[in-house]
Structures are given as structure tokens and as C-alpha cells.
FIKOLZA-1660 file (N, C-alpha, C; in steps of 0.1 Angstrom, whole numbers, plus 5000, padded with zeros to 4 digits):
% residues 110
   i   px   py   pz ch aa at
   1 3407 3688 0754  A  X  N
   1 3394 3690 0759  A  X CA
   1 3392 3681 0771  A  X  C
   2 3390 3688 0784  A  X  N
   2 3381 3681 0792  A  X CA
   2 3367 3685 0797  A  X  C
   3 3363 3678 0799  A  X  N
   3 3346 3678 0802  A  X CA
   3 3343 3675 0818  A  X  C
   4 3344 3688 0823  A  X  N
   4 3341 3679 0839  A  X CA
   4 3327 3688 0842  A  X  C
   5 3318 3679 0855  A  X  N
   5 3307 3681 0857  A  X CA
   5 3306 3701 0859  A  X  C
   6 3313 3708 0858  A  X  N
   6 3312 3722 0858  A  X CA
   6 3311 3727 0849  A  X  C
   7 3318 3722 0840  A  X  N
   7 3317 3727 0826  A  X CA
   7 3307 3728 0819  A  X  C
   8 3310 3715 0820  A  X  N
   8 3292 3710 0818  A  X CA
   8 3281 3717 0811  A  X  C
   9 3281 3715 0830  A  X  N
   9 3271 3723 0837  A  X CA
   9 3266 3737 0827  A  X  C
  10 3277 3747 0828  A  X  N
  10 3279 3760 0821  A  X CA
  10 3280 3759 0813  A  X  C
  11 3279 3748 0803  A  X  N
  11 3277 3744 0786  A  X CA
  11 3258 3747 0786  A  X  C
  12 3254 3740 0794  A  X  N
  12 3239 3742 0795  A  X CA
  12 3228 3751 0798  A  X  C
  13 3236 3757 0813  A  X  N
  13 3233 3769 0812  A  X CA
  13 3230 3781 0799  A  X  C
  14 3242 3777 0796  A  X  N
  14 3245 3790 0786  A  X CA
  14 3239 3785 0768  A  X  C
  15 3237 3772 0769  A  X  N
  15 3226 3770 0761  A  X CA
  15 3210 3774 0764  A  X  C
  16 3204 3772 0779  A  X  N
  16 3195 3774 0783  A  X CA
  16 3193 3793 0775  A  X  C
  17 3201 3798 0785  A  X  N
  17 3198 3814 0785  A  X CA
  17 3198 3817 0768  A  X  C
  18 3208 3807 0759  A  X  N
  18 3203 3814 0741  A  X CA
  18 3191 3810 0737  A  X  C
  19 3186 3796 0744  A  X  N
  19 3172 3791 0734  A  X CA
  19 3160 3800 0740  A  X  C
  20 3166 3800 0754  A  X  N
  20 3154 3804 0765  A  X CA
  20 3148 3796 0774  A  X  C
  21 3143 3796 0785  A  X  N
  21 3136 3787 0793  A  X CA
  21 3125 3780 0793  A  X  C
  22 3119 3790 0781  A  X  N
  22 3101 3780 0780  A  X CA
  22 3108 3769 0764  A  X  C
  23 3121 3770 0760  A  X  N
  23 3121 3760 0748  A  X CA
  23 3124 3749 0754  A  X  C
  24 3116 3744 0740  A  X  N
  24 3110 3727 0742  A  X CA
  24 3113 3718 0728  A  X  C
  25 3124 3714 0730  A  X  N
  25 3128 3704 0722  A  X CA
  25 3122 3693 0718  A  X  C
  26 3117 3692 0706  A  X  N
  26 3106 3680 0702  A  X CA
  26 3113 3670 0699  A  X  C
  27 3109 3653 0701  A  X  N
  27 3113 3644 0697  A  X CA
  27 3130 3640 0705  A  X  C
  28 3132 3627 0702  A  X  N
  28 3143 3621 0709  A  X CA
  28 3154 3630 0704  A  X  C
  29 3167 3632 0710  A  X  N
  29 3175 3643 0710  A  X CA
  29 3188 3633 0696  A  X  C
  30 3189 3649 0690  A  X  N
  30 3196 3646 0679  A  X CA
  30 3210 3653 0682  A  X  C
  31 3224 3649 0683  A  X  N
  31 3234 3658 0687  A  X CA
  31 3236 3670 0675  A  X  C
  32 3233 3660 0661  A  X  N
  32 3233 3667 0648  A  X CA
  32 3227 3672 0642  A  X  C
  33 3217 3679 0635  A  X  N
  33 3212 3681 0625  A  X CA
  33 3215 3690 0617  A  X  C
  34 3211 3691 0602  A  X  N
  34 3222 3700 0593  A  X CA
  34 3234 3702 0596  A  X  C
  35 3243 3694 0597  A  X  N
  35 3259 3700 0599  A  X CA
  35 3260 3710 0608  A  X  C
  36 3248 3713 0621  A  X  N
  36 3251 3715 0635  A  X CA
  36 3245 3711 0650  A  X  C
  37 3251 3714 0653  A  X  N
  37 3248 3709 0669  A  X CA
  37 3228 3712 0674  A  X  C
  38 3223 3703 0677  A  X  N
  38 3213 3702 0678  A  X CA
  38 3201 3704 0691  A  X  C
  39 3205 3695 0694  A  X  N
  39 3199 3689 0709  A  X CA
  39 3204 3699 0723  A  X  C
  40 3197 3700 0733  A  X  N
  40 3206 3703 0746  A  X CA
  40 3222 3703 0751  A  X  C
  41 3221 3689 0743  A  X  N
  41 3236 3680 0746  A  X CA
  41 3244 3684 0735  A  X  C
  42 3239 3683 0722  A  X  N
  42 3243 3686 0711  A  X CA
  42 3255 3697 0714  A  X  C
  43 3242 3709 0716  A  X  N
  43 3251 3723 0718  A  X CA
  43 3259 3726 0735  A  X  C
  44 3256 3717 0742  A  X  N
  44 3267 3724 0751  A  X CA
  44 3276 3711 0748  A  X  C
  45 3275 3703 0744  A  X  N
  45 3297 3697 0747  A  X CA
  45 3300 3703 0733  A  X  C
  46 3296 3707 0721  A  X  N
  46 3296 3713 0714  A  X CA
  46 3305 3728 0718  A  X  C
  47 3297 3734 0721  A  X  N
  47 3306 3745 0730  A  X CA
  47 3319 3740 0743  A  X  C
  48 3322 3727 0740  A  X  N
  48 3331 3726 0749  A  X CA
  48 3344 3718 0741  A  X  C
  49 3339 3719 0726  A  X  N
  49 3351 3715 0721  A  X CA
  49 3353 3705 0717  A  X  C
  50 3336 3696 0717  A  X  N
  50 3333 3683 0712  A  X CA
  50 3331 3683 0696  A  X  C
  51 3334 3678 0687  A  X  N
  51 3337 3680 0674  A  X CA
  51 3323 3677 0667  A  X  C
  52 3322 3683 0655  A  X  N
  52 3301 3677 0650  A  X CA
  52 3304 3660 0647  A  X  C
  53 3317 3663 0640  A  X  N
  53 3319 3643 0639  A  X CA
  53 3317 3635 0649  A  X  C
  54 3325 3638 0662  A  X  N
  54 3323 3628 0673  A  X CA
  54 3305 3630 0677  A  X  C
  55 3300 3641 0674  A  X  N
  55 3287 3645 0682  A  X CA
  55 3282 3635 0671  A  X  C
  56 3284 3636 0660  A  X  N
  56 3275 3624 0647  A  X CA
  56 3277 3609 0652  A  X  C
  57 3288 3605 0653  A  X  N
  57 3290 3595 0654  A  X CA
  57 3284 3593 0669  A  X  C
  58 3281 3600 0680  A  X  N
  58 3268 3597 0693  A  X CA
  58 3260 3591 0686  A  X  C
  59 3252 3602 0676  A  X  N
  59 3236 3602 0667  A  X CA
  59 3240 3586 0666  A  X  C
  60 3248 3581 0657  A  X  N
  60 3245 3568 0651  A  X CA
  60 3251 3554 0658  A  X  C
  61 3247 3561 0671  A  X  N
  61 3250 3551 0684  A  X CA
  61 3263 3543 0686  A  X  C
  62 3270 3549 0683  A  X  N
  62 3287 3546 0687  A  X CA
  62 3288 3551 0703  A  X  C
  63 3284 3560 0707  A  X  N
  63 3286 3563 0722  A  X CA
  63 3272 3566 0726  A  X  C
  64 3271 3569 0744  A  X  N
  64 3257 3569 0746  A  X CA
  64 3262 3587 0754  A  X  C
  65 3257 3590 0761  A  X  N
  65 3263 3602 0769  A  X CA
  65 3266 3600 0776  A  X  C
  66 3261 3586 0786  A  X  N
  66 3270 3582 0798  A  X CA
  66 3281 3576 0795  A  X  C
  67 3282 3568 0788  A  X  N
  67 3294 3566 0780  A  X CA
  67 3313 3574 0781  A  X  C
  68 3303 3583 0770  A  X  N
  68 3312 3594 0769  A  X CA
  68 3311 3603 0775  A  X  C
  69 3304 3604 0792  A  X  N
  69 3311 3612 0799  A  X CA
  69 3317 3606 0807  A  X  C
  70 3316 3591 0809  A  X  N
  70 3323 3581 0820  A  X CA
  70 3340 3586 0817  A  X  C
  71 3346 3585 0800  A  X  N
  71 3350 3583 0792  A  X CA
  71 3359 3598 0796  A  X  C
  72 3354 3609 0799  A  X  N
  72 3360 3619 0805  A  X CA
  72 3363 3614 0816  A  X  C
  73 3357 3608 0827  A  X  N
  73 3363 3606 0838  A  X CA
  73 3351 3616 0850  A  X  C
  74 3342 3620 0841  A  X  N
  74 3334 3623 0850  A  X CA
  74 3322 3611 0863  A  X  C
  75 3320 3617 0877  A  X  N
  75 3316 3607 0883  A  X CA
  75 3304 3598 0880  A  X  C
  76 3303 3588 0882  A  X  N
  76 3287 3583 0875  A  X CA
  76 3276 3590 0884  A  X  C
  77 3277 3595 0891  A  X  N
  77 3264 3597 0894  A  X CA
  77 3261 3616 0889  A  X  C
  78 3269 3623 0889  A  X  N
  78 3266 3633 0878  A  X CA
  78 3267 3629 0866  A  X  C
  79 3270 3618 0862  A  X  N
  79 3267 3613 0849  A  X CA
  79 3253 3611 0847  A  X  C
  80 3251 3607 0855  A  X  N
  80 3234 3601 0856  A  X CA
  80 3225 3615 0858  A  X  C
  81 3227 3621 0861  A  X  N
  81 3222 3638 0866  A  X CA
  81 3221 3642 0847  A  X  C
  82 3230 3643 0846  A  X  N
  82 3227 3645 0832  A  X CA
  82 3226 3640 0820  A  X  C
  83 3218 3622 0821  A  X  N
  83 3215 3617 0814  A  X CA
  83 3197 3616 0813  A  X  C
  84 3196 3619 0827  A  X  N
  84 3186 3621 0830  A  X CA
  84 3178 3636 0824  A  X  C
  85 3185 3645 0830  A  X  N
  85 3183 3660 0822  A  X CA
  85 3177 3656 0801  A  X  C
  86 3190 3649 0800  A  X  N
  86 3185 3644 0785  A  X CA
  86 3178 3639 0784  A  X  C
  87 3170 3629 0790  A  X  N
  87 3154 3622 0791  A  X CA
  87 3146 3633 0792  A  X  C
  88 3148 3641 0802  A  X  N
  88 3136 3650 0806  A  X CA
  88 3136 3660 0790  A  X  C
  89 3147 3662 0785  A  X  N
  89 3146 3671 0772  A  X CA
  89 3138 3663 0763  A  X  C
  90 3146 3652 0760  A  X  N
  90 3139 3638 0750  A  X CA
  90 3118 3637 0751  A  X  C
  91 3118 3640 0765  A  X  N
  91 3102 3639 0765  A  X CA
  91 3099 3655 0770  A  X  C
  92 3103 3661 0764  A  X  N
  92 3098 3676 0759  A  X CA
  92 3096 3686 0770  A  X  C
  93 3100 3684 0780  A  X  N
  93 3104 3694 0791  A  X CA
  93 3112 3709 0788  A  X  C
  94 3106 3716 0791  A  X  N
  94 3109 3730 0789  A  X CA
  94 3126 3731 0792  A  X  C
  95 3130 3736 0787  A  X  N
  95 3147 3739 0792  A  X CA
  95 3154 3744 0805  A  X  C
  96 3142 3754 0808  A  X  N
  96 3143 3757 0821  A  X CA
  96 3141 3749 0836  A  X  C
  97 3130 3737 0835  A  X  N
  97 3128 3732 0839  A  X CA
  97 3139 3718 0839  A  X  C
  98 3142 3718 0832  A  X  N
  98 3153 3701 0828  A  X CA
  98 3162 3714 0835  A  X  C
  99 3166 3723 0837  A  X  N
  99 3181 3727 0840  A  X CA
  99 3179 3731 0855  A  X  C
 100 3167 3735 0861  A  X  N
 100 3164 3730 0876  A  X CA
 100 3166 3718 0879  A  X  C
 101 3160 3708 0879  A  X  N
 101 3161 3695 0878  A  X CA
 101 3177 3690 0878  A  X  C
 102 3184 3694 0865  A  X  N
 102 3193 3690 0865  A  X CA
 102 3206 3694 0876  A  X  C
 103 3202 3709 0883  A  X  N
 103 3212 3712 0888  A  X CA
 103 3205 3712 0907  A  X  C
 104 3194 3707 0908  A  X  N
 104 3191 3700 0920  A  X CA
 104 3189 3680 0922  A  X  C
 105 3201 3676 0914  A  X  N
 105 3204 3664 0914  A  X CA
 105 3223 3665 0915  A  X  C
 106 3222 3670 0911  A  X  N
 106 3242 3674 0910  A  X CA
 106 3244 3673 0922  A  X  C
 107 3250 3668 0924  A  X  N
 107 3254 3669 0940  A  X CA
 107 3272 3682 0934  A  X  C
 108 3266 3694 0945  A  X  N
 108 3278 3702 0935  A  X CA
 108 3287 3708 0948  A  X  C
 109 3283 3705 0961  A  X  N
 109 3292 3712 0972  A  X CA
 109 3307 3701 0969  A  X  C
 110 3311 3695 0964  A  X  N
 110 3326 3690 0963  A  X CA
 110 3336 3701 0958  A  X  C
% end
């Protein structure tokens, strides 16, 4: 599994387009709940082949996102792009809106 800022990226998207763009994630983000992927972040590294164990072990603060995306080798500052995206979800930002946001901070012409 690698995780680079593209993938990502298209992990989110393509979470966006299943929940929809007006959903709004209540409360601080959970990777897990009931034995599945939860949160924004939850379900797209989830779809990228991140395990619900390792996603559990995020929940109970063993890794942070920046962390574990440094940890891929992804850059910090799209790391930061999308830790940020997860704050904006965390404080209840429509999905559509956190995925604007998120993909007018990417620096993505590389």
C-alpha cells in the first residue's frame, strides 16, 4: 500500500460523491465505528487499503494523520492540506465544502 497525495485525494472524492456534498459529519472524527470505517479519513485510506485495525489503533491515538501520512512519505505540506480538511470535517463542514478547500490548498501542478 502506498498512500500518495493523489490517491488520496481520489479516496475523498469518491467518498464525497457516496455520502454526498451537503453531508456533515457530527462530532470529532472517528476512523472506526462499529467495525467500520467511519469519518472522512476513516473511509478514504480505508479504500486505499488501510486496515480497520491500523484505522483503530489512529482512534486510540497511536498515530495522528499527519503522522501517518508523513510515515508514507507524503510531503508535509499536503499533509497539512489534509489535516486541515479533517478539522474542517471535525467542526462540521459540509463535505463538499472541506473537499473545495481541500483541493484549493494542494498545491497539485507537480
Amino acid at each position: 500500500m502506498e498512500i500518495t497525495t493523489f490517491s488520496l485525494l481520489g479516496a475523498v472524492i469518491e467518498v464525497v460523491q457516496e455520502r454526498g456534498e451537503d453531508f456533515v459529519y457530527f462530532g470529532s472524527c472517528h476512523y472506526v465505528i462499529a467495525s467500520g470505517p467511519s469519518c472522512l479519513f476513516g473511509r478514504a485510506l480505508f479504500k486505499l487499503g488501510v486496515s480497520i485495525d491500523a484505522l483503530y489503533e489512529g482512534d486510540k491515538g497511536q498515530w495522528s494523520l499527519r503522522e501517518f501520512l508523513a510515515n508514507e512519505g507524503m510531503h508535509p505540506l499536503d499533509a497539512d492540506a489534509f489535516v486541515d480538511a479533517q478539522y474542517n470535517q471535525d467542526h462540521e463542514m459540509p463535505y463538499g465544502e472541506v473537499l473545495t478547500k481541500l483541493v484549493a490548498k494542494l498545491n497539485l501542478s507537480e
